[in-house]
N, C-alpha and C positions, 0 to 999 in steps of 0.2 A: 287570242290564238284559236285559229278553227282547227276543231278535233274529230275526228272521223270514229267513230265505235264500229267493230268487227266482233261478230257475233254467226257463228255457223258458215264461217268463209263469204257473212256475206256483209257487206259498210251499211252505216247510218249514218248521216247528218252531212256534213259536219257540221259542230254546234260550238257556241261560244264555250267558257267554265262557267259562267254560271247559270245557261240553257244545264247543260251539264250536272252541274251541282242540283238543279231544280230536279232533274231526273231520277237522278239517283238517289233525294229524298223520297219520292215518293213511289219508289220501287221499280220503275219501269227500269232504268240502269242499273246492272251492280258494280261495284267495285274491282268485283276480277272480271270484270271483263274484259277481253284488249282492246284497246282505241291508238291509232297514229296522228300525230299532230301534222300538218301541212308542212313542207319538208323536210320531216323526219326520214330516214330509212330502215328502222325499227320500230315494230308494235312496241309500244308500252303494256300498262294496264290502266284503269280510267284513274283507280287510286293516286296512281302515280301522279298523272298532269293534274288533279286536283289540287295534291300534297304541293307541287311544286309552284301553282299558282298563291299558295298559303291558303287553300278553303277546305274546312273540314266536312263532311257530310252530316245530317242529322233527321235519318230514317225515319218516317213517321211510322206511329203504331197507330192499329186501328183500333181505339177501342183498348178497354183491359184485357186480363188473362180471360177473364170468364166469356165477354161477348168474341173474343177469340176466337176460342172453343165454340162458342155458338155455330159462329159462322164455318168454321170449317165444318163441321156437323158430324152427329153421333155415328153417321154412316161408314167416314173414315177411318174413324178410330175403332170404331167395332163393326167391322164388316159383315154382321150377321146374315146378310142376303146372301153375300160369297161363301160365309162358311156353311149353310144349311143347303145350299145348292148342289153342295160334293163335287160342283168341278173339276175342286184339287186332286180330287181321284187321278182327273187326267191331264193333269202337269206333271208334265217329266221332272224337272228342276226339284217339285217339292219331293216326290218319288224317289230320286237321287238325293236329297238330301237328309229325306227321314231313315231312308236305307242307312246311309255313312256313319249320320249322326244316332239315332238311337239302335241299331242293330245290339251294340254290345249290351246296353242296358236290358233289352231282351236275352239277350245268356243270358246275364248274372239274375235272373228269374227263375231260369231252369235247372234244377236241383240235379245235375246227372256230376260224374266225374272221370276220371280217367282218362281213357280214350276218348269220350266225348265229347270231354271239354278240351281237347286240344281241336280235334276237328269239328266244332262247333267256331273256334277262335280261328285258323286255318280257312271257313268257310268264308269269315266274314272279311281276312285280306283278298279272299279271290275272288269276291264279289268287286272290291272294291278295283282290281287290276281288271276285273272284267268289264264293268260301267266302263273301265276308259278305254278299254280294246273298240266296248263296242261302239262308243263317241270317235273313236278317232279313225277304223278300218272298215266301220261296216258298210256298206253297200244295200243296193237294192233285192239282191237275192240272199242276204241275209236273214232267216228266221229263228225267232225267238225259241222256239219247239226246238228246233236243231241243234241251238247252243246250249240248252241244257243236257239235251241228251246225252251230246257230243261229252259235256261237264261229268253229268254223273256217271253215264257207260264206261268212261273211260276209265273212273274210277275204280269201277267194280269187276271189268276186264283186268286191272291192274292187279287188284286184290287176289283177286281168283288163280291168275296166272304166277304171282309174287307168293303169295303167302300161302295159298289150297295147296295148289302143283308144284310151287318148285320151279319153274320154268327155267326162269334165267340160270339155275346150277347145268344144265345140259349144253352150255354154252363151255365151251374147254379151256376158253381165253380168259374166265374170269381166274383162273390160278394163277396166272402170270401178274396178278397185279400185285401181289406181294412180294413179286422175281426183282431183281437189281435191275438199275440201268441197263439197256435200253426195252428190256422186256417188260418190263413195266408198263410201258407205252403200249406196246400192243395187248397189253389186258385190260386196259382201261380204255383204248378206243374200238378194239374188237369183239369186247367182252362186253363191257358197262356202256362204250357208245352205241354201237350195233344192238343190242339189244333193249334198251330205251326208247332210243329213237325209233326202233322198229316197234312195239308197242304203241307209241305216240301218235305213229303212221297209220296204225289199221283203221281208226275213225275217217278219218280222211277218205282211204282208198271206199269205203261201205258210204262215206255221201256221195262222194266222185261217181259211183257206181249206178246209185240210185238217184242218181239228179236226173230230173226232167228238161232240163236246158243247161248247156254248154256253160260253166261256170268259170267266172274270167279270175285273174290270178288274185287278186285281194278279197275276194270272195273265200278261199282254198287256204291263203295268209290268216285270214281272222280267224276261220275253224281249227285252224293251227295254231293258232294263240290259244285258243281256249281249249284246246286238247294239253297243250303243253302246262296251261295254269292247272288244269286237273290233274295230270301227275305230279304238278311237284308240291300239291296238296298232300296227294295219298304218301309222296317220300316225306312229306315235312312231319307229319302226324310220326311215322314212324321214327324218325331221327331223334323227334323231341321226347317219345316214351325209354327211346334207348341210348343213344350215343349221347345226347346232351343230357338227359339225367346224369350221366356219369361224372358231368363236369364239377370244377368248383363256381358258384352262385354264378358268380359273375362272367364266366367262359358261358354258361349252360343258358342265362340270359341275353347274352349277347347270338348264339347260334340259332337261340328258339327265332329272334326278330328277325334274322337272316332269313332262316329257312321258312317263315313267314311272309317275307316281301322281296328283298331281290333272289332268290332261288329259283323260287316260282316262275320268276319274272325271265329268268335265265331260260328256264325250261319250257316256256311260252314261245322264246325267240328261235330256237334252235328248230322247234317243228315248224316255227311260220316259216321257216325255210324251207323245211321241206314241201310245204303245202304248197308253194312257191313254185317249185317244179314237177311236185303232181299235178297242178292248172293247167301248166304244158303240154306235159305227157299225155293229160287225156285232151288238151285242143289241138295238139299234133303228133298223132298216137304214131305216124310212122318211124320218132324218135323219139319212144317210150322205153327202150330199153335205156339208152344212156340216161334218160332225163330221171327213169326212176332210180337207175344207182346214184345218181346227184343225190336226189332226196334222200337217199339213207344216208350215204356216205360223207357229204359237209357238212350237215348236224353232229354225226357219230364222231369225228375228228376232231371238231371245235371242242365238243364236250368231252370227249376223250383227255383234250390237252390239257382241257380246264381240271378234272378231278385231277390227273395227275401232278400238276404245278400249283395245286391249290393252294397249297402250304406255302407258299415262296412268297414273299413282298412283291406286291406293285404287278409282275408279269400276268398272275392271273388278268385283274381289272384289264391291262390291254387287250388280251384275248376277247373277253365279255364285251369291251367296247368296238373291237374287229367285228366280233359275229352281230352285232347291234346296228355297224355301221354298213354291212355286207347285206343285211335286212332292206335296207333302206333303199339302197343302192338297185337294187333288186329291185325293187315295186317300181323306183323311179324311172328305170331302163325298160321297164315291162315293154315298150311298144316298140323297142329296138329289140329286143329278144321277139317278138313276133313277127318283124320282117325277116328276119334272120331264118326262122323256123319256117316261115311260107315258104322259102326255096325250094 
């Protein structure tokens, strides 16, 4: 039987079984490889047409363990060239992975507590949603400097405006959130949405401002990400010192993971929307008014609906998955909303 071996979409041989068998003693074949016999109309694998011809294989070794080891040599095994070189410095991969994997072991070093071991633990989910904002949205005018700023400013414009000033009380809708149906709603979208997401916003509009080139719309979406991961930092920290201490063990653990990874996550997606249509506003500033009330107002709605049906089964998750899929939708259409807007 002539046997063909495929290996990187590309044929070898064909070879009889026991060309075959010779081969794949002496390594140049392996066993998973696929191979097709001559009118077959299915790969196999080499295993297989061996097995069926009744020959077993029987690999030769070269040598013991030790001369093994020799021959591979001391270089592989202990890459001392590699590791004294500091390369790793500048591999991304290993940088991402020392971050993921030992960041928390770095806490549990640092003797502080309370509040800043929540937002010590807080920091290191939103590193980790940030590595993948910035794997998956970033672009070429994405900089590093930006995205921390973006990160930390945000926070501490939050802090200042939240917890210093007061802020968000001067807003007249947050009373309504405690009113019955259907006023509810409009304190939790006019109150709690609108003022969040406006918040969320002001980073944005101070890069948009200060850019030196016309910044295309996933550029404006990631800053929006990561404005969005930084407030629902600065809320998670506080939720977990107050509302979920309150709980029992297991409520209080279950909200602290929440408001640690998908919240965050929630509040990331809401401003890349907005960012979405402040790209616009400022690449076609002569419909900047409607395109900026977009940006507040379909974040502040989603979110709005979200706190207020939070409590209900299953309807939240739809919503979260609507503004996740409206995200998307959005970046994808980006070059139909630009012909639209040239008019």
């Amino acid at each position: 039987m002539d046997i063909s071996v495929i290996r990187n979409n590309q044929k070898y041989g064909p070879y009889n079984e026991q060309v075959l068998l010779s081969y794949v003693n002496a390594g140049q074949i392996l066993l998973q490889d696929q191979a097709i016999a001559v009118g077959d109309n299915e790969p196999q694998t080499v295993r297989f047409y061996l097995k069926k011809a009744g020959l077993k294989a029987n690999r030769e070794n070269k040598g013991n363990i030790a001369s093994q080891l020799n021959a591979i040599g001391s270089e592989l095994i202990f890459p001392r060239t590699s590791l004294f070189s500091k390369q790793f410095i500048y591999d991304q991969r290993f940088i991402i992975l020392a971050l993921v994997g030992l960041l928390p072991m770095v806490i549990m070093q640092i003797p502080l507590g309370g509040f800043f071991i929540f937002y010590e633990v807080s920091l290191y989910f939103s590193m980790i949603w940030g590595l993948f904002f910035y794997d998956s949205f970033k672009t070429p005018q994405v900089r590093l400097r930006t995205t921390l700023l973006v990160f930390f400013l945000t926070q501490a414009f939050v802090f200042l405006a939240w917890d210093l000033l007061g802020l968000p009380r001067i807003n007249p809708f947050y009373v309504l959130i405690n009113a019955g149906f259907p006023l509810n709603f409009a304190g939790y979208i006019l109150g709690v949405g609108i003022t969040e997401e406006l918040a969320k916003l002001i980073p944005l509009l101070i890069i948009l401002r200060r850019a030196k080139e016309p910044l295309i719309p996933q550029t404006v979406v990631y800053y929006g990400l990561m404005s969005g991961i930084a407030f629902g930092v600065y809320e998670g920290v506080q939720y977990q010192m107050t509302v979920n201490a309150e709980q029992n063990y297991d409520v209080s653990f279950f909200l602290n993971i929440a408001r640690l990874t998908s919240l965050p996550f929630l509040h990331a997606c809401w401003c890349g929307i907005a960012g979405y249509f402040l790209s616009f506003a400022h690449l076609y500033p002569k419909y900047r008014k409607g395109l900026y009330l977009l940006a507040l107002t379909i974040p502040a709605i989603i979110h709005g609906l979200y706190d207020s049906i939070s409590n209900y089964p299953i309807v939240p998750l739809v919503l979260v998955f609507f503004g996740l899929l409206l995200l998307t939708i959005y970046l994808k259409q980006g070059v139909n909303y630009q012909s639209k807007l040239r008019q």
